[in-house]
C-alpha distance (Angstrom), angle and dihedral (degrees) to the residues before:
residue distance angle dihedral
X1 . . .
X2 3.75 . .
X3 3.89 118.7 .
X4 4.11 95.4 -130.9
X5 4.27 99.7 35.2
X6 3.66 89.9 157.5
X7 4.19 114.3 42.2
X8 3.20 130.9 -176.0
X9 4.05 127.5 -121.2
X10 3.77 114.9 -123.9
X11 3.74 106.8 -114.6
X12 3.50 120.4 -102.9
X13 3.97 123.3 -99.1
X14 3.67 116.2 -125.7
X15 3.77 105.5 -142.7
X16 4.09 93.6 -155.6
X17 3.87 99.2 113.4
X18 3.06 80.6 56.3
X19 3.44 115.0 54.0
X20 4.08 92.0 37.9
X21 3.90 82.0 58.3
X22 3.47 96.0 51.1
X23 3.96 85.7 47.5
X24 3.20 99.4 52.0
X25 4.21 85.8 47.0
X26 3.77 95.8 52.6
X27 4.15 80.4 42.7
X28 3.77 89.6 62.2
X29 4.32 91.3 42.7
X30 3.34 89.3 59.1
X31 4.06 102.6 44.2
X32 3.99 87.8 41.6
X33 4.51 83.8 58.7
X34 3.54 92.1 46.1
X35 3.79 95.1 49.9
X36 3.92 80.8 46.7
X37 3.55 98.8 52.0
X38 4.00 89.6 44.3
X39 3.90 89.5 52.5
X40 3.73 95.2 49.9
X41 3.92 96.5 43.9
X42 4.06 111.6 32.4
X43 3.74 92.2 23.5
X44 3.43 109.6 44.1
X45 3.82 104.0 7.5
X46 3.99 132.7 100.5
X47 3.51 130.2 -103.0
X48 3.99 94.9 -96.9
X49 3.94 91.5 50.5
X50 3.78 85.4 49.2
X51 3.90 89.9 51.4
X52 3.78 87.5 53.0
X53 3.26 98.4 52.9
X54 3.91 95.9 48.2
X55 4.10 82.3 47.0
X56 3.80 91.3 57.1
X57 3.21 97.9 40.7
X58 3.51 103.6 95.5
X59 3.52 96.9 46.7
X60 3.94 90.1 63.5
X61 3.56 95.0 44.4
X62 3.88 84.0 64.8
X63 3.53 92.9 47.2
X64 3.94 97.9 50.4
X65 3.73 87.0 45.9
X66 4.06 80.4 51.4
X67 3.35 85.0 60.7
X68 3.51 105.5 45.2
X69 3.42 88.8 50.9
X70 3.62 94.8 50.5
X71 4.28 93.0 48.5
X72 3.93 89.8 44.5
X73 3.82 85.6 62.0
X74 3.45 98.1 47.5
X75 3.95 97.1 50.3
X76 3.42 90.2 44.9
X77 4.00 88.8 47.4
C-alpha cells in the first residue's frame, strides 16, 4: 500500500495582482507618451504644428471614443 493513497492538489494561483499591476503599469506608459507628445507639440512646437494638431484633433477624439466604446463592451461582455 502506498504511504500518501489520497494527495492533495496544490491550489490554484490567482494571477489578479498581477494583472491589475500590470494595468496600472501599461496605465502609466501611456499617460507618460501623452504628456510627451503634449510637451513636444503645444509646448515647444511652431505655430503650423500647433494648427495640425488642432486640425486632427477631431478625428482622434472619434477614435478614443471608438475605443471606449469598444472596451465598455467587452467588460460588460
Amino acid at each position: 500500500m502506498s504511504k500518501n493513497p489520497v494527495s492533495k492538489s496544490k491550489p490554484v494561483k490567482r494571477n489578479e495582482p498581477m494583472r491589475n499591476a500590470l494595468k496600472f503599469f501599461v496605465a502609466g506608459c501611456v499617460a507618460e507618451i501623452y504628456l510627451l507628445v503634449i510637451r513636444r507639440f503645444y509646448v515647444n512646437g511652431t505655430v503650423e504644428q500647433l494648427l495640425a494638431c488642432g486640425a486632427a484633433l477631431p478625428y482622434l477624439m472619434g477614435v478614443g471614443a471608438a475605443v471606449g466604446v469598444g472596451v465598455g463592451w467587452a467588460l460588460g461582455w
